[in-house]
C-alpha positions as CSV (number, residue, x, y, z in Angstrom):
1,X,-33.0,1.3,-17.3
2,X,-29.6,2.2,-17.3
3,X,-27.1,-0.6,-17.3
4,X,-24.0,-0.6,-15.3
5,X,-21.2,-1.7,-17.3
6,X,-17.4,-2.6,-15.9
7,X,-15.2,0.2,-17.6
8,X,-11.7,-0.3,-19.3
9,X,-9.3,-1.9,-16.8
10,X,-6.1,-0.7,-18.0
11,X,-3.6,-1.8,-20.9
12,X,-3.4,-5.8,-21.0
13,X,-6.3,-5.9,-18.0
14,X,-9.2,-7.8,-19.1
15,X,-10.8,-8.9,-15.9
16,X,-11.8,-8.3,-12.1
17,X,-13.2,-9.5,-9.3
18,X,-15.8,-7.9,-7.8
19,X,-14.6,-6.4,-4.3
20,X,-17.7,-4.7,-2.5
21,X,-20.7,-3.3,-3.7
22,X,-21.7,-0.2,-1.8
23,X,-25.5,0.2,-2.4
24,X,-28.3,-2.3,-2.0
25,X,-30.8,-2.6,-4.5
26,X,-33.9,-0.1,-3.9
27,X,-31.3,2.6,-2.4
28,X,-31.0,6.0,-4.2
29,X,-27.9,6.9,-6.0
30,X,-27.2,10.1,-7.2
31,X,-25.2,10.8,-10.4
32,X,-21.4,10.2,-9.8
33,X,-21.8,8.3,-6.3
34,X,-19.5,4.9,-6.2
35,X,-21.7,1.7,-6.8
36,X,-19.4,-1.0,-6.6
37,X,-15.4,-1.7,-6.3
38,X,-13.8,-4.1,-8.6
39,X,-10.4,-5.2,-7.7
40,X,-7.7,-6.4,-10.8
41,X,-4.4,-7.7,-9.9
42,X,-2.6,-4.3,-10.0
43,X,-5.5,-2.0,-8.6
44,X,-9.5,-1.2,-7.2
45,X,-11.8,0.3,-9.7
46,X,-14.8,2.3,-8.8
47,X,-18.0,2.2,-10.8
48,X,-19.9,5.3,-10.4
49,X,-23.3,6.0,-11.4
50,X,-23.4,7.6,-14.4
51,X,-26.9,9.2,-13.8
52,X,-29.1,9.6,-10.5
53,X,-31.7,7.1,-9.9
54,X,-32.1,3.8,-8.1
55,X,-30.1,0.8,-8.4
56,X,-32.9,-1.3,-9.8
57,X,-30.9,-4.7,-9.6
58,X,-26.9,-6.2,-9.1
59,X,-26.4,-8.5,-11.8
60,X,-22.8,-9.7,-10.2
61,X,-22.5,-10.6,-6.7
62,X,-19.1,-9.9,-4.4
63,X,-16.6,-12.1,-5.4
64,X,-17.5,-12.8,-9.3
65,X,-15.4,-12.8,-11.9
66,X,-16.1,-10.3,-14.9
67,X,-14.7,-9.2,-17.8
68,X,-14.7,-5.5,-19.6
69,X,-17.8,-4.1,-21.1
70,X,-19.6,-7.0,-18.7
71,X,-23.0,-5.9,-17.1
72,X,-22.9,-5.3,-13.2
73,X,-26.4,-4.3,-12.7
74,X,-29.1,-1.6,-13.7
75,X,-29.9,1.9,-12.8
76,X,-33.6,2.9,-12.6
77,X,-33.4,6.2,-14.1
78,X,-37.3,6.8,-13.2
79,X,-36.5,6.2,-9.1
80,X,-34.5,9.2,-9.4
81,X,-36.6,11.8,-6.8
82,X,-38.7,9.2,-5.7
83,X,-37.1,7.7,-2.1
84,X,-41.2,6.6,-1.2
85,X,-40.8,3.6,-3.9
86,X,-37.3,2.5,-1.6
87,X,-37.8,2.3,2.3
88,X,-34.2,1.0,3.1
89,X,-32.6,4.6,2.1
90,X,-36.1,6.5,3.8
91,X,-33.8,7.4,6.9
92,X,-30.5,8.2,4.7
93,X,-31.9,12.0,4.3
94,X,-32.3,12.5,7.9
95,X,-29.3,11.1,9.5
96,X,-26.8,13.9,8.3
97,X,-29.5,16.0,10.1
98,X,-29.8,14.3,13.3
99,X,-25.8,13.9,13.1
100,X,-24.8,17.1,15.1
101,X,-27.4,15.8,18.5
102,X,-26.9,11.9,17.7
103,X,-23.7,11.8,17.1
104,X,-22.4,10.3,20.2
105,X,-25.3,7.6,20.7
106,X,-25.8,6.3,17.4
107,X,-23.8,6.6,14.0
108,X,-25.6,6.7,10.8
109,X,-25.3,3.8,8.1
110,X,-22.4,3.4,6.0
111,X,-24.5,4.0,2.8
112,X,-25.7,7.1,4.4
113,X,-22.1,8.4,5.2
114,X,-20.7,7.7,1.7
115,X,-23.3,9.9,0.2
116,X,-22.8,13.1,2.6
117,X,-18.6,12.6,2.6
118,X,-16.1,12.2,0.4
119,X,-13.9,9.3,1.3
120,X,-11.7,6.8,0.1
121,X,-13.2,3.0,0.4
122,X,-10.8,1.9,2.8
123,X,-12.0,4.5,4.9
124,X,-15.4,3.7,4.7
125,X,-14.6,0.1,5.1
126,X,-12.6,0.9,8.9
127,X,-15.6,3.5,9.4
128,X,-18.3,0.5,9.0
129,X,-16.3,-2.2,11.0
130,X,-15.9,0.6,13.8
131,X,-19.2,2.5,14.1
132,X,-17.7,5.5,13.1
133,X,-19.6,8.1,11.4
134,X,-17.5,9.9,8.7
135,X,-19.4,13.0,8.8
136,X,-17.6,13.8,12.3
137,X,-14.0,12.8,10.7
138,X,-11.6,15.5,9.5
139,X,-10.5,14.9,5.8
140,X,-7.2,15.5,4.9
141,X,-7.0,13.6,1.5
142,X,-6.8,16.0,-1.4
143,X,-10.1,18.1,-1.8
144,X,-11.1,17.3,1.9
145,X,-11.4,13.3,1.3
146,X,-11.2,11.3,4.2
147,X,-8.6,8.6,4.0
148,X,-8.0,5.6,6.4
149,X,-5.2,7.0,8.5
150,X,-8.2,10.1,9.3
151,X,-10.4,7.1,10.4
152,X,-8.1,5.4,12.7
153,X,-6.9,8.7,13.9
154,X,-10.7,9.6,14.8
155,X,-11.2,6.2,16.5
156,X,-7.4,5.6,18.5
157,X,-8.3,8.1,20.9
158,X,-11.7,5.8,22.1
159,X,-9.3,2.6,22.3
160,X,-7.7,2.6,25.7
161,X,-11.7,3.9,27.5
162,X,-13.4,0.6,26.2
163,X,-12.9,-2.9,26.7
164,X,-13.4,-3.2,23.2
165,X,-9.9,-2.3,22.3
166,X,-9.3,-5.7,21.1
167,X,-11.1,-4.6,17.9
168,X,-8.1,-2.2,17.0
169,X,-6.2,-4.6,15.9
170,X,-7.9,-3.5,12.8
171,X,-5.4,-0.8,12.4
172,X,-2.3,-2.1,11.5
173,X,-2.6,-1.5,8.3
174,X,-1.5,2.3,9.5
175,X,1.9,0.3,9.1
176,X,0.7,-0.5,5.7
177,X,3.7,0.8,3.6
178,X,6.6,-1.0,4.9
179,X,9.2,0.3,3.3
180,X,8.2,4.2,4.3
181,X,8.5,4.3,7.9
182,X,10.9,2.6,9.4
183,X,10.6,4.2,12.5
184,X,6.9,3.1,12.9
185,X,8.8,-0.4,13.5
186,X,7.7,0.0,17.4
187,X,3.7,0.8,16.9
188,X,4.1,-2.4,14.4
189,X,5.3,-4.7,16.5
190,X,2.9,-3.8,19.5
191,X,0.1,-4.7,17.7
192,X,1.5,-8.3,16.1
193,X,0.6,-10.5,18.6
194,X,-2.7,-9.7,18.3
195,X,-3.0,-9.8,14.3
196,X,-3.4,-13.8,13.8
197,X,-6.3,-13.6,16.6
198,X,-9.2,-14.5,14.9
199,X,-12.7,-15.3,15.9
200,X,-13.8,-19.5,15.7
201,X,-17.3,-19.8,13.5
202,X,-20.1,-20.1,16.0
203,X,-21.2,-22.5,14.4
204,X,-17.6,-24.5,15.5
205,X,-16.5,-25.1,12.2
206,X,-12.7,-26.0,12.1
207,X,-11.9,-24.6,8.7
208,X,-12.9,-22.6,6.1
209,X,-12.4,-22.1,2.4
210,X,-11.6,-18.9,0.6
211,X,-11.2,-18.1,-2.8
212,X,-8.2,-16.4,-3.9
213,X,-8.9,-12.1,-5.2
214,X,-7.6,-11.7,-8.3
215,X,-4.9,-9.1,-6.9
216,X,-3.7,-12.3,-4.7
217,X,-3.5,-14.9,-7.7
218,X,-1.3,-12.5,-9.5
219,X,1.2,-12.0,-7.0
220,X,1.3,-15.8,-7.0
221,X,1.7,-16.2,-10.4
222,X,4.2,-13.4,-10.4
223,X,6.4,-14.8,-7.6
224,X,5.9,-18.1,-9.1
225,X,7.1,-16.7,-12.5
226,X,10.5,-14.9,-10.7
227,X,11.7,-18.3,-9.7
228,X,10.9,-20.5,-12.2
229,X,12.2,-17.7,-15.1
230,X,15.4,-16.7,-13.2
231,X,18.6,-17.7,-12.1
232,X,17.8,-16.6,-8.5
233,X,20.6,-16.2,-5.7
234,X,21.2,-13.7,-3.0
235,X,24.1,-12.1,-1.2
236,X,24.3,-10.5,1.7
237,X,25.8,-7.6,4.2
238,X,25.8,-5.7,7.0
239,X,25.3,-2.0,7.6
240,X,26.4,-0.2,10.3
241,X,23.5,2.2,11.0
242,X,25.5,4.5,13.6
243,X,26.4,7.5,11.1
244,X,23.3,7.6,9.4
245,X,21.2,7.4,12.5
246,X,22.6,10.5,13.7
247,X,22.4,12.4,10.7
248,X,18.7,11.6,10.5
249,X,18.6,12.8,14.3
250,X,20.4,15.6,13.6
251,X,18.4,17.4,10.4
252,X,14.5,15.3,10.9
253,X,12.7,18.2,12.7
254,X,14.6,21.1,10.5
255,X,13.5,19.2,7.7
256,X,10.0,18.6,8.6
257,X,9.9,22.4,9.7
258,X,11.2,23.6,6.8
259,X,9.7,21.3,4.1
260,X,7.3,19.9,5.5
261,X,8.8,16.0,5.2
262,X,8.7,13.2,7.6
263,X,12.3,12.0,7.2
264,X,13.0,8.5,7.5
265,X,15.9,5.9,6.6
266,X,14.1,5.0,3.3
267,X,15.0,7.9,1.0
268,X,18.8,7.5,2.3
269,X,18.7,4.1,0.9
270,X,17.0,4.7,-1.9
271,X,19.5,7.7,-2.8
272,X,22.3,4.8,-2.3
273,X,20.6,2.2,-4.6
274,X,20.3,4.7,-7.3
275,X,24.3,5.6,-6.9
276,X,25.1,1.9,-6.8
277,X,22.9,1.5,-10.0
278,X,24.7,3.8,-11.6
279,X,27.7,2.5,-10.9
280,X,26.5,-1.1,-11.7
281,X,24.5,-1.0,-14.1
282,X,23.9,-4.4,-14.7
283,X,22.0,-4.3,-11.8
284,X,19.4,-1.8,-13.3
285,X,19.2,-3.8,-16.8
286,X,16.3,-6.6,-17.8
287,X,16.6,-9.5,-20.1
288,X,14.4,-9.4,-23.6
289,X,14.9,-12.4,-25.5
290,X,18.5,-13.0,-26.0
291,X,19.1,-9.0,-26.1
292,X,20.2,-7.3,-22.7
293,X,18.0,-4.1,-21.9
294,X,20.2,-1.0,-20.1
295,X,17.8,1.4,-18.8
296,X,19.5,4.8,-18.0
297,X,17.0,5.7,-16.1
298,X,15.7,4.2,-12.5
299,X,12.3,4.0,-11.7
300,X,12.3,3.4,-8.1
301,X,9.4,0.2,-7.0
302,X,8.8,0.4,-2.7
303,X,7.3,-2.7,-1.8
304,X,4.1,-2.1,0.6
305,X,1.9,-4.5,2.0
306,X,-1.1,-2.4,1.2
307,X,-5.2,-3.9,2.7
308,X,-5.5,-5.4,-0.2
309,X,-2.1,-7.5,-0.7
310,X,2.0,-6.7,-1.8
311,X,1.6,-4.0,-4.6
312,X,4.9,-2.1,-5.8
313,X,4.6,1.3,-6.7
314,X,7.0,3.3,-8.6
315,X,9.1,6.3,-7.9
316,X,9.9,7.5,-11.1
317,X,13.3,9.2,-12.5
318,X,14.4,8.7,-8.7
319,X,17.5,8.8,-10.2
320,X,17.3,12.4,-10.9
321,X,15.8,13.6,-7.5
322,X,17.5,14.3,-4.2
323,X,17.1,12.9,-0.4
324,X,13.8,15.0,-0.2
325,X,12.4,14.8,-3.2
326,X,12.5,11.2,-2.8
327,X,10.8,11.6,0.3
328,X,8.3,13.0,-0.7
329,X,7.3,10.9,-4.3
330,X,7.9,7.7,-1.4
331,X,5.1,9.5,0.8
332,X,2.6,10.1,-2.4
333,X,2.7,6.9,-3.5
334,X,2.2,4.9,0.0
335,X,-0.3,7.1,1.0
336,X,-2.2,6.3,-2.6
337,X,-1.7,2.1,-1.9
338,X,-3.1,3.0,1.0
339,X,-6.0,4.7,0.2
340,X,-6.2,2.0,-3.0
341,X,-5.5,5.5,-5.3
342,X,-3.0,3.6,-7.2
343,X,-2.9,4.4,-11.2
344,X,-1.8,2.0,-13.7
345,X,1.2,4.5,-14.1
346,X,1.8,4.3,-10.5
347,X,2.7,0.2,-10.8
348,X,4.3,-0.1,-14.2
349,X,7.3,0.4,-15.5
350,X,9.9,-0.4,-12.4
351,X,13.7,-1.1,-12.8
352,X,14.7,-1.7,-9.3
353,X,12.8,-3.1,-6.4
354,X,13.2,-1.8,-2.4
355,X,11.1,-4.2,0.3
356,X,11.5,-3.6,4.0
357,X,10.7,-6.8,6.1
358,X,12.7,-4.5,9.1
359,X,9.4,-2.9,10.2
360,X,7.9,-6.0,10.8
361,X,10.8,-7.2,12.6
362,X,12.8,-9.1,9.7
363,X,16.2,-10.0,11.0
364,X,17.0,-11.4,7.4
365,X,15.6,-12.8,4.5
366,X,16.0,-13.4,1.2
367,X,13.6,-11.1,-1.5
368,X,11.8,-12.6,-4.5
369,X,12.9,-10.7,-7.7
370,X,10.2,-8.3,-8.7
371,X,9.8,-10.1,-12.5
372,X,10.8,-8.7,-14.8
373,X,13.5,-6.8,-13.0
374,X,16.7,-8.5,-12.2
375,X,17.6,-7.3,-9.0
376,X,15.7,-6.3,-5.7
377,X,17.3,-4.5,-2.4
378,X,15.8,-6.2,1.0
379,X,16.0,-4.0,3.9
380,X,16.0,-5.3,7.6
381,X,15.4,-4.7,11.2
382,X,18.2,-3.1,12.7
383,X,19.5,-4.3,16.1
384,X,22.2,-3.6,18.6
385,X,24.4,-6.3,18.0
386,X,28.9,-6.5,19.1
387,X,31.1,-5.9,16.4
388,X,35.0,-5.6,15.9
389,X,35.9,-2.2,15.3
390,X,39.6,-1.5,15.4
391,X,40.6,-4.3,17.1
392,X,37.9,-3.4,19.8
393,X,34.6,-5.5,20.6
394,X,31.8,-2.3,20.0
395,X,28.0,-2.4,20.2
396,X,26.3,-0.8,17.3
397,X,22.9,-0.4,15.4
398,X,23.7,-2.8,12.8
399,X,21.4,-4.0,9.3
400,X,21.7,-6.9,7.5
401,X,21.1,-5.9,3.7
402,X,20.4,-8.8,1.0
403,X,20.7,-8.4,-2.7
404,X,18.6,-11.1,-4.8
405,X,19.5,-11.1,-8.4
406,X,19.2,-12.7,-11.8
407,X,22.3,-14.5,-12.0
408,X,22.2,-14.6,-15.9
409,X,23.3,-10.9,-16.4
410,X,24.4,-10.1,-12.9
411,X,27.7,-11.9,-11.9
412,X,28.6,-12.7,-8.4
413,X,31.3,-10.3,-8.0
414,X,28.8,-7.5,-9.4
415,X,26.2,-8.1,-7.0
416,X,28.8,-8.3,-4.5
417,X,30.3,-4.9,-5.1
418,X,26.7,-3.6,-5.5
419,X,25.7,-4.1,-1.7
420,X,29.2,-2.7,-0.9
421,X,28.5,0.6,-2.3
422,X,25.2,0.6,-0.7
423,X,26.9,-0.3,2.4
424,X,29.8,2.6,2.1
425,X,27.1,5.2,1.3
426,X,24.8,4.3,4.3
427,X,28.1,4.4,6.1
428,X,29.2,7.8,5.2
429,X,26.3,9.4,3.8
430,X,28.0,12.8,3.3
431,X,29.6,10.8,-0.1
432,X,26.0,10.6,-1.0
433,X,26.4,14.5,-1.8
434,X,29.2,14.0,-4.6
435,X,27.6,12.9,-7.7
């Protein structure tokens, strides 16, 4: 017997929760195949096998708590070669053969798909809710992997034929980093109303109790921990979205031509924050102790509402990059949440936070400081709305902008003069070229 140990979490990480384990006991595994998914309060871990054999017994069940070094469950190195002894995975070998004529009329299990193609788990996940079999879906993760935007791609096309469309509403996550598209805003709200539907127990119960993931008891503590251990107040302003609008308009389809980048309004706000950091920065700093921490750097956090809760990854030295470059590090990163490919590197060591409500239809709102930073930019929906302009009434696409900070190092006046150098960038965005 081989026993299935939970591996090093990551620095100061000394439990996890156990997410989903992906083989029954009795099925075949071979060496290297993912056996179960532990979730900390920063990222998903997968176990894999380290030998081929069968998973002889699952010591933890989905939703325990365990600590490094703990045992999950054992490996029978004997099974190994032996499928007669398990007659669950009996049929596994012969579905990838049957796929090519069964295909349309019956898709193989999800234990069966994960062992013939390489995917991410929330692609297997989407693929099991939706009948999908992942041996007909074109990968286009790194190395061929299928990720969850291949999945819904391979199923969107089926939605508007069945009456079963009200199952899509799976989806949204495809909106799952906020603060990357803001022009996905539309496909967002168009499938809101139907996010809070959910199906009443059979069995008419009238509530029901969950316990919190690890990942979702951090962020509590966290948020928790930015109130209670700050001196939190926000400002605000508005943006006048006209000049930038039309420069994106102008330059989106040379650039995605030419480089190969999906521009949106992020990376031109993000390009601002770290010219207003530099210009303040206060703004950019942390508190340690009684001492007063300037980083001379900016390691860029994008909030995203990922599957599995708000995580914040990091653009790092976004400081030192230009409009595309930033574009593209924002893409990596949100397409990694997404796939739950996020490193340890990936969510440490932040210096300024960016969150987008505006894709989910946030008029305003006031940002929770992203502990222990001092400061965090909150983005917002932008809307036609009348405005003076030179002693005319004018309609333009305007954004309301909010700055929460930690009023013990960041004075009003600085935090002030902070969102009005974001603003005067957005404004004129060629002054974003003069460094």
């Amino acid at each position: 017997m081989i026993a299935i140990k939970v591996p090093p979490l990551g620095e100061s990480i000394t439990e996890a929760t156990v997410s989903r384990w992906l083989k029954k006991e009795g099925d075949a595994i071979a060496a290297g195949e993912t056996l179960v998914e532990l979730e900390t309060d920063k990222i998903t871990v997968e176990v894999p096998a380290l030998k081929a054999g069968r998973l002889a017994s699952r010591a933890k069940g989905e939703g325990d708590v365990v600590a490094v070094n703990d045992t999950l469950g054992e490996i029978d190195e004997a099974g190994a070669g032996a499928p007669a002894n398990a007659p669950a995975t009996a049929p596994a070998p012969a579905a990838p053969a049957a796929a090519p004529s069964a295909a349309p009329s019956a898709a193989p299990s999800a234990a069966a798909q994960d062992s013939a193609v390489r995917s991410a788990p929330a692609a297997r996940r989407l693929a099991d809710e939706a009948g999908v079999n992942l041996a007909t879906v074109a990968g286009t993760g790194r190395g061929g992997v299928v990720s969850k935007p291949d999945v819904i791609a391979a199923i969107t096309p089926a939605a508007p034929a069945t009456p079963a469309a009200p199952a899509t509403p799976a989806t949204p996550a495809a909106p799952a980093a906020p603060a990357t598209a803001p022009a996905a805003a539309p496909a967002a709200k168009a499938a809101a109303p139907a996010a809070p539907v959910a199906a009443r127990p059979a069995d008419g119960t009238r509530e029901t109790r969950e316990k919190m993931t690890t990942r979702r008891k951090r962020i509590a503590e966290n948020l928790l921990l930015a109130q209670h251990a700050t001196a939190h107040l926000t400002t605000f302003n508005e943006i006048d979205m006209t000049a930038i609008m039309a420069l994106r308009e102008r330059i989106k389809e040379k650039t995605e031509k030419e480089h190969g980048v999906k521009l949106s309004f992020m990376p031109f706000f993000a390009k601002a924050a770290t010219l207003a950091l530099k210009a303040f920065p206060s703004v950019n700093a942390q508190i340690d102790g009684d001492s007063i921490v300037y980083k001379h750097y900016v390691n860029l956090g994008i909030a995203v509402a990922s599957e599995a809760g708000l995580v914040v990854p990091n653009v790092k030295d976004a400081d030192r990059l230009g409009i595309l470059g930033i574009s593209r590090d924002i893409a990596a990163v949100a397409k990694r949440a997404r796939d739950s490919k996020l490193t340890m590197d990936d969510l440490t060591g932040g210096t300024f936070t960016i969150t987008n409500g505006g894709v989910f239809g946030s008029l305003i709102s006031t940002p929770i400081i992203n502990y222990p930073q001092v400061a965090i930019l909150g983005l917002h929906k932008t809307q036609d709305r009348p405005i003076a302009l030179n002693g005319q009434v004018v309609i333009r696409p305007m954004m309301y902008i909010a700055l929460s900070y930690d009023h013990r190092i960041i004075d009003g006046q600085q935090a002030v003069l902070f969102l009005v150098k974001v603003k005067e960038l957005m404004e004129d965005p060629a002054s974003m070229l003069i460094d």
